[in-house]
C-alpha positions in Angstrom: 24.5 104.3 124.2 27.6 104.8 122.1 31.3 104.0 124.2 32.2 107.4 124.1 29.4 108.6 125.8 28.9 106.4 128.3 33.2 107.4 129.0 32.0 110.7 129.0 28.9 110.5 131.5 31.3 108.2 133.8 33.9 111.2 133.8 31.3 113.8 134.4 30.2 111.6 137.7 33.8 111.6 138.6 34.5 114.8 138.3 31.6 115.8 140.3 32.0 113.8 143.2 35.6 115.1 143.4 34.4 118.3 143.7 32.4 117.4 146.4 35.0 116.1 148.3 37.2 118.7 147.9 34.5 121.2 148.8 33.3 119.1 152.1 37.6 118.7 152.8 37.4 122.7 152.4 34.5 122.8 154.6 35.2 120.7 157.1 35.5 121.9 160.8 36.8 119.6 163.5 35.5 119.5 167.0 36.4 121.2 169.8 35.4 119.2 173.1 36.6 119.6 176.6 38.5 122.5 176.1 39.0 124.8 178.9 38.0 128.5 178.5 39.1 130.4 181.3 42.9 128.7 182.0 43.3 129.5 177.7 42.4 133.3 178.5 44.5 133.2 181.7 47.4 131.5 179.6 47.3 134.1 176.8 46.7 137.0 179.7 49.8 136.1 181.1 51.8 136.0 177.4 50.9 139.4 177.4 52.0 140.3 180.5 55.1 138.8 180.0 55.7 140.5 176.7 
């Protein structure tokens, strides 16, 4: 296989798996654990009072 094609294949891979990354970075959703439901919707009912 000619140089510049074998260059070209290897920038092709590259490119790809850059867009994957980029896509599973876009994608990506932390997780929420231990978070407490009720004292958040008390929190933001009293905001709202308050306001």
């Amino acid at each position: 296989m000619p140089v510049r094609l074998q260059r070209k294949a290897r920038k092709n891979r590259v490119r790809a798996a850059q867009r994957k990354a980029a896509i599973k970075r876009l994608m990506f959703m932390p997780l929420i654990k231990r978070v407490d439901v009720e004292s958040m919707r008390n929190d933001f009912a009293e905001k709202k009072n308050v306001s």
